[in-house]
PQR file of N, CA, C, O and H, with PARSE charges and radii, in Angstrom:
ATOM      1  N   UNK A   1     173.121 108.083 141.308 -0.4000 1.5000
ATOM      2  CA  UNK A   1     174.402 108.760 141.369 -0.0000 2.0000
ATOM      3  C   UNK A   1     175.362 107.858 142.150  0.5500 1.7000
ATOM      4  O   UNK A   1     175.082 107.379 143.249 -0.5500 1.4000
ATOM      5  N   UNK A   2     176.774 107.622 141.354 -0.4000 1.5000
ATOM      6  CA  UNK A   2     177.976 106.930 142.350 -0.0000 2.0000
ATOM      7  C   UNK A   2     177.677 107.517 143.732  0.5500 1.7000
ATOM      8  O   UNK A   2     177.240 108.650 143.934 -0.5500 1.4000
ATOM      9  H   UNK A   2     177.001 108.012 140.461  0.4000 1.0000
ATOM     10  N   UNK A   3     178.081 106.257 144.997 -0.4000 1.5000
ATOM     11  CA  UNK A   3     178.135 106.352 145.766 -0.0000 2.0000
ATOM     12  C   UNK A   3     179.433 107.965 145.988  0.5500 1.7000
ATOM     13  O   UNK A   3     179.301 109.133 146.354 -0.5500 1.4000
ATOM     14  H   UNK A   3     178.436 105.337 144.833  0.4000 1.0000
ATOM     15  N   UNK A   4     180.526 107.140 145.540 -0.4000 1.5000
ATOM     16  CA  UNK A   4     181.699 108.257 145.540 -0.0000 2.0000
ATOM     17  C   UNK A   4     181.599 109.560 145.334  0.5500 1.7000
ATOM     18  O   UNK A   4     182.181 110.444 145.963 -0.5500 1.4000
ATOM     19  H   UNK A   4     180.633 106.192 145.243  0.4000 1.0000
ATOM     20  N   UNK A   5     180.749 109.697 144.318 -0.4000 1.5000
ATOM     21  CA  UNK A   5     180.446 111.110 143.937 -0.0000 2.0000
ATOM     22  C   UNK A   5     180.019 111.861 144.811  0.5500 1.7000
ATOM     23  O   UNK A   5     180.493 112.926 145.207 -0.5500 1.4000
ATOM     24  H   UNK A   5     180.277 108.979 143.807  0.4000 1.0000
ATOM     25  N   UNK A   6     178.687 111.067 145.281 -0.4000 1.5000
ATOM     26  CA  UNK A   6     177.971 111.515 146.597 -0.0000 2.0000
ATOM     27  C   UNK A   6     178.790 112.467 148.063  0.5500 1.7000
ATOM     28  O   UNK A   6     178.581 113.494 148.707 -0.5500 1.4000
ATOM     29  H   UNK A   6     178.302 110.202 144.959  0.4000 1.0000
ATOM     30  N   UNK A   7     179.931 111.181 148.013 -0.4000 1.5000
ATOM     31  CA  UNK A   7     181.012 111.344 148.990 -0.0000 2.0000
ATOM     32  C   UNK A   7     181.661 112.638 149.302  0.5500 1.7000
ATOM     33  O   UNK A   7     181.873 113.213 150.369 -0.5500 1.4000
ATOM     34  H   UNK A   7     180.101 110.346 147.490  0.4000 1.0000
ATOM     35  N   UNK A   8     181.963 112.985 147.853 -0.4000 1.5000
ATOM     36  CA  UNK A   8     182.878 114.612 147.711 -0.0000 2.0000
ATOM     37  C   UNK A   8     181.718 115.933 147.253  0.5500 1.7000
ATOM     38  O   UNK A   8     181.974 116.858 146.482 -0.5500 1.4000
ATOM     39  H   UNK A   8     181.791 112.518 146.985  0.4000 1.0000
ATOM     40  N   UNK A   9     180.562 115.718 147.895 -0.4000 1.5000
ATOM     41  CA  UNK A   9     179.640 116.620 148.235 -0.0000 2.0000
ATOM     42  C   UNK A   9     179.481 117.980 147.202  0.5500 1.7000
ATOM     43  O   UNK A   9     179.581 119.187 147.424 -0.5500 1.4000
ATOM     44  H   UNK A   9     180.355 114.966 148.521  0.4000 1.0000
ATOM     45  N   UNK A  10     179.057 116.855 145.436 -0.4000 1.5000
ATOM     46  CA  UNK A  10     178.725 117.934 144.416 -0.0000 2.0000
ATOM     47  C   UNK A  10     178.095 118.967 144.784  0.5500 1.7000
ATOM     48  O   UNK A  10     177.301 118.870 145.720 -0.5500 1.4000
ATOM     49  H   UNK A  10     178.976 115.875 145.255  0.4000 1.0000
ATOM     50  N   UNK A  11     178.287 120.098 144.183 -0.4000 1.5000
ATOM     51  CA  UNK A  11     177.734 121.153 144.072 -0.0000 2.0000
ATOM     52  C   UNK A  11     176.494 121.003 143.117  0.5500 1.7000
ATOM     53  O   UNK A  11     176.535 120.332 142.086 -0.5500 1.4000
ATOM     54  H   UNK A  11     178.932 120.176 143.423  0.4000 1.0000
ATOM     55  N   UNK A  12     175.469 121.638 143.522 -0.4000 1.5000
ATOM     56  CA  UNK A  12     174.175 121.899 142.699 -0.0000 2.0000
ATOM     57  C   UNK A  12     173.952 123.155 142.506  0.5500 1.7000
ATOM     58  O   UNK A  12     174.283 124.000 143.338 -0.5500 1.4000
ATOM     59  H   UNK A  12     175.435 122.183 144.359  0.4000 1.0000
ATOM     60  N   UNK A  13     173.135 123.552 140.950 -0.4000 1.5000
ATOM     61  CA  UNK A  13     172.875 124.656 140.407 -0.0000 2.0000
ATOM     62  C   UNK A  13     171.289 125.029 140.306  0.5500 1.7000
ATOM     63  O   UNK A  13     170.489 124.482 139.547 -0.5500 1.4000
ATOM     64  H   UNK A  13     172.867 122.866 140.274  0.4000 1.0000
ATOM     65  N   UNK A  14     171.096 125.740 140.932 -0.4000 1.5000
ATOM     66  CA  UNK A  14     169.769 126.423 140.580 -0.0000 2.0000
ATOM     67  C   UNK A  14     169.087 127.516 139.420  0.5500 1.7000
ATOM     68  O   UNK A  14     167.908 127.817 139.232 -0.5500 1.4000
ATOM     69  H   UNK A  14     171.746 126.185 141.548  0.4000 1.0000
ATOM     70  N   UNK A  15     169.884 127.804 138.982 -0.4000 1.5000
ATOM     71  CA  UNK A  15     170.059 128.930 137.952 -0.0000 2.0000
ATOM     72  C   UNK A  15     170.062 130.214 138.400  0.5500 1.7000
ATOM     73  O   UNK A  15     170.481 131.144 137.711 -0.5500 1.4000
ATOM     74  H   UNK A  15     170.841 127.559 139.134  0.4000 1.0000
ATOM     75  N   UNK A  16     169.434 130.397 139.992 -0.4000 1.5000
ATOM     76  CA  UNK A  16     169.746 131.926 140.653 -0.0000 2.0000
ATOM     77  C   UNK A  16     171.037 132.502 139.928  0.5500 1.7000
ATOM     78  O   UNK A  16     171.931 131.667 140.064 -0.5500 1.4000
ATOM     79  H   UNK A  16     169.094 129.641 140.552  0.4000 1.0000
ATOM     80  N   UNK A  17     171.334 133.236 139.451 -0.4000 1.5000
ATOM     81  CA  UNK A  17     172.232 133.598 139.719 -0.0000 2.0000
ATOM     82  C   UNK A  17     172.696 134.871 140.195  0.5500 1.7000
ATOM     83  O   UNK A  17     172.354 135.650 139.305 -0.5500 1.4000
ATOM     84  H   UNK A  17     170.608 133.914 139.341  0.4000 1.0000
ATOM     85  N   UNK A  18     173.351 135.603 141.202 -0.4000 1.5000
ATOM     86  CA  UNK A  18     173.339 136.682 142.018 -0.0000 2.0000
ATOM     87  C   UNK A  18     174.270 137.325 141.084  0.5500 1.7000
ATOM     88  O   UNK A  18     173.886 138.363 140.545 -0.5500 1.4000
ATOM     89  H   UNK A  18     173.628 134.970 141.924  0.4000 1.0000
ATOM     90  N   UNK A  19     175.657 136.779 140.759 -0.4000 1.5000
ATOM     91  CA  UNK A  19     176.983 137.097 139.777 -0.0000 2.0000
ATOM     92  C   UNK A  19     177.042 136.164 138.936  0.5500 1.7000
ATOM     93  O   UNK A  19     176.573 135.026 138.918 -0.5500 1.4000
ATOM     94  H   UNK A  19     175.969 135.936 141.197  0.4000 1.0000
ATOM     95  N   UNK A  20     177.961 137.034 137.906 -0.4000 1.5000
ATOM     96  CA  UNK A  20     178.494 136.029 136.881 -0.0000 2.0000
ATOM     97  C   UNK A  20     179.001 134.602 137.391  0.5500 1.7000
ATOM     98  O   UNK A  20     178.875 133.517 136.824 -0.5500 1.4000
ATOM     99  H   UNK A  20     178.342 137.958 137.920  0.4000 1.0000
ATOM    100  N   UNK A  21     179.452 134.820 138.299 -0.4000 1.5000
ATOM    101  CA  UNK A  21     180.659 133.627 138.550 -0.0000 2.0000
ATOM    102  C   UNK A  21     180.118 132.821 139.229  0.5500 1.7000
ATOM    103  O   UNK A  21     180.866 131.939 139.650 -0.5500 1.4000
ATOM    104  H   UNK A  21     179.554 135.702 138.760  0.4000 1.0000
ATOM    105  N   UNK A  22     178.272 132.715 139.742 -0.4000 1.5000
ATOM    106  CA  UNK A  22     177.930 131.862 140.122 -0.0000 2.0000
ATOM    107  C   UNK A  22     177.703 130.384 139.634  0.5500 1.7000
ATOM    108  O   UNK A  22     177.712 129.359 140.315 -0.5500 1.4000
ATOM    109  H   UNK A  22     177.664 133.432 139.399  0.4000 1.0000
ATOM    110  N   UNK A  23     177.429 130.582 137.833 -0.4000 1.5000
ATOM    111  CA  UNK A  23     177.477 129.369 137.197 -0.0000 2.0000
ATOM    112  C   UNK A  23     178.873 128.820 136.542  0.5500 1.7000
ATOM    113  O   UNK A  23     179.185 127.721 136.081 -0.5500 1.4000
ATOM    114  H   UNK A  23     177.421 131.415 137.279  0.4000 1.0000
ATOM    115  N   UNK A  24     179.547 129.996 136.689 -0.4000 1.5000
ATOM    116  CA  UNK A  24     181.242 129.310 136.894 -0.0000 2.0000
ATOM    117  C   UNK A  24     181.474 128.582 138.084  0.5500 1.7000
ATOM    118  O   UNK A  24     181.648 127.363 138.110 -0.5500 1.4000
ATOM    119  H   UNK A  24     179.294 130.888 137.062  0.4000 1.0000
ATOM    120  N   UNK A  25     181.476 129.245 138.960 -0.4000 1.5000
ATOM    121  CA  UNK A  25     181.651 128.262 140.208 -0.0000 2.0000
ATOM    122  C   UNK A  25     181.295 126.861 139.934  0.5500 1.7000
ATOM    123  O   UNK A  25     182.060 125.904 140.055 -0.5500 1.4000
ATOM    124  H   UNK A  25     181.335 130.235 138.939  0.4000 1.0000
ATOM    125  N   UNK A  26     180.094 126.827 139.562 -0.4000 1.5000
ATOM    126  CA  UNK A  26     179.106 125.139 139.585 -0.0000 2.0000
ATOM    127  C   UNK A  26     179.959 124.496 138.673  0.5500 1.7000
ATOM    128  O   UNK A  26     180.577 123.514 139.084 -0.5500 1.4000
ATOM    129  H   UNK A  26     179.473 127.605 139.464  0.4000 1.0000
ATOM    130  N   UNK A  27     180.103 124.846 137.571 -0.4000 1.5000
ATOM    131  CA  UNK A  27     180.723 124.172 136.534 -0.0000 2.0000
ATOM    132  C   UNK A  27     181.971 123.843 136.769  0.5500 1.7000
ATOM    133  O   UNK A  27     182.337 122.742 136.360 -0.5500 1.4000
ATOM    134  H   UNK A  27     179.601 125.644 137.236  0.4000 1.0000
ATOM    135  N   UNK A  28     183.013 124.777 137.540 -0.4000 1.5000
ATOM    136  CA  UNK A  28     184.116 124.442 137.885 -0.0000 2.0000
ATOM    137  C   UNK A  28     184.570 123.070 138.969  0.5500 1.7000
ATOM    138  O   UNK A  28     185.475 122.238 139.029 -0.5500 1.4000
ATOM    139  H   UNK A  28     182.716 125.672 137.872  0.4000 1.0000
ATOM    140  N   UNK A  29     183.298 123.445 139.763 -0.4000 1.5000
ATOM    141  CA  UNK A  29     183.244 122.473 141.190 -0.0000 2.0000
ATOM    142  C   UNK A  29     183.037 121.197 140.369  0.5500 1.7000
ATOM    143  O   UNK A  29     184.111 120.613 140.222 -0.5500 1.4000
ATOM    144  H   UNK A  29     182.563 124.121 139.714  0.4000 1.0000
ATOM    145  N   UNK A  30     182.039 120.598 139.807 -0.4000 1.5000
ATOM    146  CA  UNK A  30     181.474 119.541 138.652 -0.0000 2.0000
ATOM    147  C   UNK A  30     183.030 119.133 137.910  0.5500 1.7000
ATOM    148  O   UNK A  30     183.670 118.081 137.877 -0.5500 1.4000
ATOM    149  H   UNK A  30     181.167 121.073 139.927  0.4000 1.0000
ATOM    150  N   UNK A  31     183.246 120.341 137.416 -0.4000 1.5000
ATOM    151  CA  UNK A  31     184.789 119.211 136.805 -0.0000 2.0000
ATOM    152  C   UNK A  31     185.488 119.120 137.520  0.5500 1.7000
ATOM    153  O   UNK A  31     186.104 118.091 137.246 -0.5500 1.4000
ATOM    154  H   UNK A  31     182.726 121.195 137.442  0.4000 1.0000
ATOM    155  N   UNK A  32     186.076 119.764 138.807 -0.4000 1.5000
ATOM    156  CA  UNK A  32     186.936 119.333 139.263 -0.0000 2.0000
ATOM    157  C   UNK A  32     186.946 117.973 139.921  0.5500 1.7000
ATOM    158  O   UNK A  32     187.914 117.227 140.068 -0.5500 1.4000
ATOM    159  H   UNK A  32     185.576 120.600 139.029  0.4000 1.0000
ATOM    160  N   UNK A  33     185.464 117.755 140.359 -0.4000 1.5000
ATOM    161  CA  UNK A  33     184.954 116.044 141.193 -0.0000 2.0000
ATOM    162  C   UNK A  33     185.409 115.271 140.375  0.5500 1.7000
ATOM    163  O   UNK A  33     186.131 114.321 140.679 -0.5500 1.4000
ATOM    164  H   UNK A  33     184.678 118.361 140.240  0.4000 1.0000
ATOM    165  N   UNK A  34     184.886 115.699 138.661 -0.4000 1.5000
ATOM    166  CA  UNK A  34     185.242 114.639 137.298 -0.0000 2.0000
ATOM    167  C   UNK A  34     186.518 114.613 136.909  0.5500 1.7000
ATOM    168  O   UNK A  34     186.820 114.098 135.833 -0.5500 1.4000
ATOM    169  H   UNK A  34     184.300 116.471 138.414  0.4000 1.0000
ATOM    170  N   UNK A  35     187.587 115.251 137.857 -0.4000 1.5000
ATOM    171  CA  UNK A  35     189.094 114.669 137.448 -0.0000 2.0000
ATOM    172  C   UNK A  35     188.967 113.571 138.408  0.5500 1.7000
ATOM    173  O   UNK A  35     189.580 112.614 137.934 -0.5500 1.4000
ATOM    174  H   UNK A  35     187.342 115.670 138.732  0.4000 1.0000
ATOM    175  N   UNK A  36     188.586 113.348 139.248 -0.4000 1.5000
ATOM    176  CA  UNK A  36     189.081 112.327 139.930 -0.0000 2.0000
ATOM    177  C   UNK A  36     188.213 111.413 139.930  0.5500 1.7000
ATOM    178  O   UNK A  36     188.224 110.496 140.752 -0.5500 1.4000
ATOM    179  H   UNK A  36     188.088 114.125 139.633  0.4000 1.0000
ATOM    180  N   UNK A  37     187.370 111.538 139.031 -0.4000 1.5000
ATOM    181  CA  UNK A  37     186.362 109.992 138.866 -0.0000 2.0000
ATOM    182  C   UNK A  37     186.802 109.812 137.625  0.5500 1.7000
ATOM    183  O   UNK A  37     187.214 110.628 136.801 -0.5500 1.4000
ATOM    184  H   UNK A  37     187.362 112.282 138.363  0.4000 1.0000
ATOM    185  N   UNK A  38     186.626 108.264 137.560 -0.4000 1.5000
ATOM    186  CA  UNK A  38     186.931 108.049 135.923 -0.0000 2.0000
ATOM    187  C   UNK A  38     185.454 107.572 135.161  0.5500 1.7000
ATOM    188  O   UNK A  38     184.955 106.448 135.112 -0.5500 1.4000
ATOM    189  H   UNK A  38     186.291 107.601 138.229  0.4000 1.0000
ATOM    190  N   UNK A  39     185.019 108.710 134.660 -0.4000 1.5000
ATOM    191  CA  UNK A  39     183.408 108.465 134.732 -0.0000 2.0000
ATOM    192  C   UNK A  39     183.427 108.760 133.008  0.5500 1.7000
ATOM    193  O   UNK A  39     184.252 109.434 132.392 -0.5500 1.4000
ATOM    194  H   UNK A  39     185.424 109.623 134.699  0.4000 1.0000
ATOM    195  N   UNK A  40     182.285 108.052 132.487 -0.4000 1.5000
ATOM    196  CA  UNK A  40     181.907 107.629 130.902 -0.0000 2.0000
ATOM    197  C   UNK A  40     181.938 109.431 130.957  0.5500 1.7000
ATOM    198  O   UNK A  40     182.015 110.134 131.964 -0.5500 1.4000
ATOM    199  H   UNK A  40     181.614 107.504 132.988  0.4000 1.0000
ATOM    200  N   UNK A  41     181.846 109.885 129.433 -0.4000 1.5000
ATOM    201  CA  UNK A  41     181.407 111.608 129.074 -0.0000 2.0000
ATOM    202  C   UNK A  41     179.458 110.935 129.453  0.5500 1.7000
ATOM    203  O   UNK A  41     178.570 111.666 129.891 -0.5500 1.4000
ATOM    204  H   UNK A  41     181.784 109.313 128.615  0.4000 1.0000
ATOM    205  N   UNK A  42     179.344 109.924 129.225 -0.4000 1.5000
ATOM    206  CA  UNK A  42     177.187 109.764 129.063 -0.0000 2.0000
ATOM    207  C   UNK A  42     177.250 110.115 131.079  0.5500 1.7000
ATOM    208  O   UNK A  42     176.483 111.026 131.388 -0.5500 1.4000
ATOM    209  H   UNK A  42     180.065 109.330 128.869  0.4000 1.0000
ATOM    210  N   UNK A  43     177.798 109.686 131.916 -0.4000 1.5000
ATOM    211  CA  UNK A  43     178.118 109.315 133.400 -0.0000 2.0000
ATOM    212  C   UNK A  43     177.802 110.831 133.580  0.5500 1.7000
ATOM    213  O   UNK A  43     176.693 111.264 133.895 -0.5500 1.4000
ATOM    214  H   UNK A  43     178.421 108.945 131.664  0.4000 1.0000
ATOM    215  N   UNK A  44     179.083 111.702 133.305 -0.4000 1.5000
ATOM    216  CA  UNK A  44     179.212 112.903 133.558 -0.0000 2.0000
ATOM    217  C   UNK A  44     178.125 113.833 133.027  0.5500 1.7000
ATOM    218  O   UNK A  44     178.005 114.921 133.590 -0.5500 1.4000
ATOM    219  H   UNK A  44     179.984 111.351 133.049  0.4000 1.0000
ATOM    220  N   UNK A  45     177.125 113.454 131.760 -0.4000 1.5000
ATOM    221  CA  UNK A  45     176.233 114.216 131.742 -0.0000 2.0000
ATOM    222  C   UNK A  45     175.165 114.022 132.446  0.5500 1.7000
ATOM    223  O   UNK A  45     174.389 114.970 132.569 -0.5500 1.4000
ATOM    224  H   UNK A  45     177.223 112.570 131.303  0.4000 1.0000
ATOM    225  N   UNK A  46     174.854 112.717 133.098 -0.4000 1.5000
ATOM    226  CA  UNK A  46     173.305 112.666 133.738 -0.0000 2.0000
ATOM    227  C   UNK A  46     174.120 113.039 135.026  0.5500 1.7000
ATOM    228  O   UNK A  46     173.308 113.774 135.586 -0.5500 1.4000
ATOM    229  H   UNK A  46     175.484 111.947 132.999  0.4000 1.0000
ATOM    230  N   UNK A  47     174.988 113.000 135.672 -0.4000 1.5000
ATOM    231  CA  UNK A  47     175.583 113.865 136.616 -0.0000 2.0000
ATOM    232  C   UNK A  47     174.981 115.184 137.015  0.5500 1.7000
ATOM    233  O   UNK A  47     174.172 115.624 137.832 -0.5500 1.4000
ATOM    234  H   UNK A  47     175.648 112.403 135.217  0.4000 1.0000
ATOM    235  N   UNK A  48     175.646 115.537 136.193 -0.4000 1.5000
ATOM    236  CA  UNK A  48     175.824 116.954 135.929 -0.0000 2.0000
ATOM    237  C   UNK A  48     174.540 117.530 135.704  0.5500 1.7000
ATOM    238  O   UNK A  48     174.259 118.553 136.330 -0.5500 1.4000
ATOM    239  H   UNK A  48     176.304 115.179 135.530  0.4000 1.0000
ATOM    240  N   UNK A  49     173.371 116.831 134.578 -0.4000 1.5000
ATOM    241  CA  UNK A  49     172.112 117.301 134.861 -0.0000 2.0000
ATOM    242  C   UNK A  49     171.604 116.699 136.081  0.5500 1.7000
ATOM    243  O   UNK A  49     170.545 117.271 136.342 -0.5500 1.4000
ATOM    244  H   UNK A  49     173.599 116.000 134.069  0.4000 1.0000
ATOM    245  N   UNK A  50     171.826 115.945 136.819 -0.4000 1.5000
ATOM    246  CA  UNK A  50     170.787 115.309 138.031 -0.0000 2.0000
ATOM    247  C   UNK A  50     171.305 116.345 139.563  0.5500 1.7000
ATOM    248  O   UNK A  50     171.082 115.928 140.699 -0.5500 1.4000
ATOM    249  H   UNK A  50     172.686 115.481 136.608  0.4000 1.0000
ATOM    250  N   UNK A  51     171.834 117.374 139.357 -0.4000 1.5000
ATOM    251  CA  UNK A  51     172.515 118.185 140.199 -0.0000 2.0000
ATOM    252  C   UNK A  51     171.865 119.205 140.146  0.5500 1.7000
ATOM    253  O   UNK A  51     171.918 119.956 141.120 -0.5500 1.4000
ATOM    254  H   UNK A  51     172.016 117.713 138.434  0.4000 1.0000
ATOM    255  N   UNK A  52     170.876 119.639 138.762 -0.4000 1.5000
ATOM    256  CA  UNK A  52     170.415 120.944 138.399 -0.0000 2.0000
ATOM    257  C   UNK A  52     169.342 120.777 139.150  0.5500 1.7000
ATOM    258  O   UNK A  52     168.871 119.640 139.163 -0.5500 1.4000
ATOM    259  H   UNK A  52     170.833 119.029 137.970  0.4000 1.0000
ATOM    260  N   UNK A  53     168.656 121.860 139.982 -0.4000 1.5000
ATOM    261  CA  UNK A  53     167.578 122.490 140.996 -0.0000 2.0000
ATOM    262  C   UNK A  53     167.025 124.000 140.524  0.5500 1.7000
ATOM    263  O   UNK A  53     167.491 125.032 140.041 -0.5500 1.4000
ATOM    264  H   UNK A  53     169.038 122.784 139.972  0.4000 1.0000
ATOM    265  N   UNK A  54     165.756 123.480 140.964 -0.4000 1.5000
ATOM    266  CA  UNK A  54     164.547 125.112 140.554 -0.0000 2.0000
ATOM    267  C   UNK A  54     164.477 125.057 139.396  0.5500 1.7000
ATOM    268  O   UNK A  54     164.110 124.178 138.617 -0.5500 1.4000
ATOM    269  H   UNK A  54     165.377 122.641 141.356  0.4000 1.0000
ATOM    270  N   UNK A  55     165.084 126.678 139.213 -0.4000 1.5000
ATOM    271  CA  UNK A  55     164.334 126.997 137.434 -0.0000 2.0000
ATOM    272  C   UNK A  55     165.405 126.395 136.682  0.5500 1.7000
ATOM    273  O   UNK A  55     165.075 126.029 135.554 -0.5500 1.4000
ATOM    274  H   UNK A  55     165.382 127.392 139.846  0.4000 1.0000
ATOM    275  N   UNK A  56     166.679 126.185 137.038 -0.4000 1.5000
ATOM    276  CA  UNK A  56     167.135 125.698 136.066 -0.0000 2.0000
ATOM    277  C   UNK A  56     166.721 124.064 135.730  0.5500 1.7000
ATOM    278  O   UNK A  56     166.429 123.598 134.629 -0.5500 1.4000
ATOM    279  H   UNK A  56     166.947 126.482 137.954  0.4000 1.0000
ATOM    280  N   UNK A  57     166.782 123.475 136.821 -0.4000 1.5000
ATOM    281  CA  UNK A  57     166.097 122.295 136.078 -0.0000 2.0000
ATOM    282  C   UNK A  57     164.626 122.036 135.048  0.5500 1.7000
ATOM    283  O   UNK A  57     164.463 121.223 134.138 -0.5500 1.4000
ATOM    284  H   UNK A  57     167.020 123.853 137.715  0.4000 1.0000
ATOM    285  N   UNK A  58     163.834 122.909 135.518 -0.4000 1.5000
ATOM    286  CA  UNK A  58     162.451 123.307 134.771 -0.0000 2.0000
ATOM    287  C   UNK A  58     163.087 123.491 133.243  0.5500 1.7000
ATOM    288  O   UNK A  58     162.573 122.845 132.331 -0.5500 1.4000
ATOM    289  H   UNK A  58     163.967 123.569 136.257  0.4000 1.0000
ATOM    290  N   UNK A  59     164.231 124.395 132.966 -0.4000 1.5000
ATOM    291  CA  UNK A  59     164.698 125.259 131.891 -0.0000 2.0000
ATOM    292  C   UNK A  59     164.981 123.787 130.764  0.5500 1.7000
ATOM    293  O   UNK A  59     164.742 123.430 129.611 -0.5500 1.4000
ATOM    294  H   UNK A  59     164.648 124.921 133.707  0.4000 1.0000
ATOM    295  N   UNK A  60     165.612 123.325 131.955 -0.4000 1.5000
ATOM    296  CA  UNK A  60     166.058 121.818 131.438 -0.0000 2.0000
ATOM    297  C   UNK A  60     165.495 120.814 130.679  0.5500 1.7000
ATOM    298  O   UNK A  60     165.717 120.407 129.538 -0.5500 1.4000
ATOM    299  H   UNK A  60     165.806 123.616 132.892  0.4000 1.0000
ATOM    300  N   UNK A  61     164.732 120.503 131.535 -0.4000 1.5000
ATOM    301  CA  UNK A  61     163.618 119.377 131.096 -0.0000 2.0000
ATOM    302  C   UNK A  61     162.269 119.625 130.293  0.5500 1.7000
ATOM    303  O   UNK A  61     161.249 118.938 130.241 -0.5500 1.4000
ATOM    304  H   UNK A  61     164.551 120.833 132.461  0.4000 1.0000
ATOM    305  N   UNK A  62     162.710 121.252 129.469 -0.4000 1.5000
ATOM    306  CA  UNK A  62     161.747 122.182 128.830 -0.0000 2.0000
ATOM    307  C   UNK A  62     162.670 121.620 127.492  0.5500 1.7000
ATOM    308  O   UNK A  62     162.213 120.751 126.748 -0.5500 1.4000
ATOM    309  H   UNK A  62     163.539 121.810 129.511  0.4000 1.0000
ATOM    310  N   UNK A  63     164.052 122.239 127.280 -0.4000 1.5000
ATOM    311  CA  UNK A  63     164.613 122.367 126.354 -0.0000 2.0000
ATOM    312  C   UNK A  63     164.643 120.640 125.747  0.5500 1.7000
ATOM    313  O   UNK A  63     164.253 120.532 124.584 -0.5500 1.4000
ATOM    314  H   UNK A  63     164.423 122.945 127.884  0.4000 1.0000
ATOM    315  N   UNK A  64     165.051 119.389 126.416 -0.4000 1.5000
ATOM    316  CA  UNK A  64     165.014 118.220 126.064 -0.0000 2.0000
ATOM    317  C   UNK A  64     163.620 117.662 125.691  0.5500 1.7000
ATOM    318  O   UNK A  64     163.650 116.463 125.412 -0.5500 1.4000
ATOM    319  H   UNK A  64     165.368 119.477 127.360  0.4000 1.0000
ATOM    320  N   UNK A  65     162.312 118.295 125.616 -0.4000 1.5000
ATOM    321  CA  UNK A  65     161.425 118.236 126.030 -0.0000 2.0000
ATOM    322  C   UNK A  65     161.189 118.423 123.901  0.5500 1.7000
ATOM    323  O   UNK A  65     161.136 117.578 123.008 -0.5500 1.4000
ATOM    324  H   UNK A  65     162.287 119.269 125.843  0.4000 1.0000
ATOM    325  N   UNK A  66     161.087 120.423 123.901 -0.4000 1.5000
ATOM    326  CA  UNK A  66     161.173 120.870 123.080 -0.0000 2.0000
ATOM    327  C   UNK A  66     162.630 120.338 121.753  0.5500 1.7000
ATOM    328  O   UNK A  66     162.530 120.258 120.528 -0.5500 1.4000
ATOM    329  H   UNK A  66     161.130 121.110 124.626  0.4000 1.0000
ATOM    330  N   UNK A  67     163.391 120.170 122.308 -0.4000 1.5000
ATOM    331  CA  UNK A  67     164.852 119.516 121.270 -0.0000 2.0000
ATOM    332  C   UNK A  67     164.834 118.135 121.163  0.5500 1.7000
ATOM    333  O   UNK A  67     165.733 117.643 120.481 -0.5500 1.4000
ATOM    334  H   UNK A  67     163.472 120.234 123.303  0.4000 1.0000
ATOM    335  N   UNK A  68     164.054 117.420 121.655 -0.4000 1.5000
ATOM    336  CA  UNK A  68     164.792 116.232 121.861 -0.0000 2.0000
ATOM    337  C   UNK A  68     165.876 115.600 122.284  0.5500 1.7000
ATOM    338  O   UNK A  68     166.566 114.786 121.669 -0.5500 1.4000
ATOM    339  H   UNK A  68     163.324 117.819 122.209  0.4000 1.0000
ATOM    340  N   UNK A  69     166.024 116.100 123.605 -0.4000 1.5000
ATOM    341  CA  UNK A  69     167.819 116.575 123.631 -0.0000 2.0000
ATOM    342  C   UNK A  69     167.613 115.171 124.640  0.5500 1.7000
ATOM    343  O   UNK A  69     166.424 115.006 124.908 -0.5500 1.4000
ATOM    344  H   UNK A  69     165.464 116.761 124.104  0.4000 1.0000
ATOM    345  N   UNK A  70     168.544 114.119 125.257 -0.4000 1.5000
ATOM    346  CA  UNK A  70     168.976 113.604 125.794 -0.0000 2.0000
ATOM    347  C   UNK A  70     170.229 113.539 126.644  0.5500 1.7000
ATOM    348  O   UNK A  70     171.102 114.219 126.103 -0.5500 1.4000
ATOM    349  H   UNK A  70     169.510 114.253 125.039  0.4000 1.0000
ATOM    350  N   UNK A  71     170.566 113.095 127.541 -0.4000 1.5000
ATOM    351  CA  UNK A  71     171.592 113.334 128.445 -0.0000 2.0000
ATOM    352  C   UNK A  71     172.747 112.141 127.742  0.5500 1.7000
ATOM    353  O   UNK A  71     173.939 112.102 128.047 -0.5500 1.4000
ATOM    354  H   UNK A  71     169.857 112.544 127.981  0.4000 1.0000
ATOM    355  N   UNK A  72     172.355 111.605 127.167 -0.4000 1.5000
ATOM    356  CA  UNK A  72     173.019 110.494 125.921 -0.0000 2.0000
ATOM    357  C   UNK A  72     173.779 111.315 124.996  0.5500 1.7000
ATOM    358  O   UNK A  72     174.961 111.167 124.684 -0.5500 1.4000
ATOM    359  H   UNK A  72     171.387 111.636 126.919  0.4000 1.0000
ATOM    360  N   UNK A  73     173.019 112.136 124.625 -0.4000 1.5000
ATOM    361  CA  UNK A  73     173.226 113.070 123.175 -0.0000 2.0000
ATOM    362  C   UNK A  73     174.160 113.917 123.595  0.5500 1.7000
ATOM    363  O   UNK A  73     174.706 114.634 122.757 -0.5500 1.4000
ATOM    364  H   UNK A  73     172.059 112.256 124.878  0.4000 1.0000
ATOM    365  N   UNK A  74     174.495 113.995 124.844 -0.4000 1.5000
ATOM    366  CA  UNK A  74     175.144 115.104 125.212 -0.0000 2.0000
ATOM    367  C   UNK A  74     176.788 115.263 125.449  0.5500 1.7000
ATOM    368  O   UNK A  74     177.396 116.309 125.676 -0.5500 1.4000
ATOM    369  H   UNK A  74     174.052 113.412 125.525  0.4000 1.0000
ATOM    370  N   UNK A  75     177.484 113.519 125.293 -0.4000 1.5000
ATOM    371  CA  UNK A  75     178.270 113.042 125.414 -0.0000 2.0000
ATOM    372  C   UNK A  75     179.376 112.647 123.852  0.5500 1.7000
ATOM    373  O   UNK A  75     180.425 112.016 123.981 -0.5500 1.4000
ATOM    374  H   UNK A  75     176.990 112.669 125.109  0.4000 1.0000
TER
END
């Protein structure tokens, strides 16, 4: 992960979610860092997945697993 990125202290997602607006929040926080980086769409997806924690990452690396899905593919 960019040093910079590091810097402005991404938010990570676990998939808990208590409310709706908990995986809004994440997603919102995530783009807002990505206005001010000028980062590839491939950058912003291994980002964005290398942030995911617990079950959601499990959920994750199930579905790319099962799909063939790549963080490449995702861009």
């Amino acid at each position: 992960m960019p040093k910079e990125f590091k810097k402005s202290k991404p938010p990570t997602f676990d998939g808990d979610i208590k409310k709706y607006e908990d995986s809004e929040v994440w997603f919102l926080g995530m783009k807002k860092i990505f206005k001010i980086h000028d980062y590839s769409n491939n950058m912003k997806a291994n980002i964005a997945t290398y942030r995911l924690k617990g079950k959601v990452n499990i959920w994750w690396e199930d579905l790319k697993n099962v799909r063939g899905i790549t963080e490449e593919g995702l861009s």
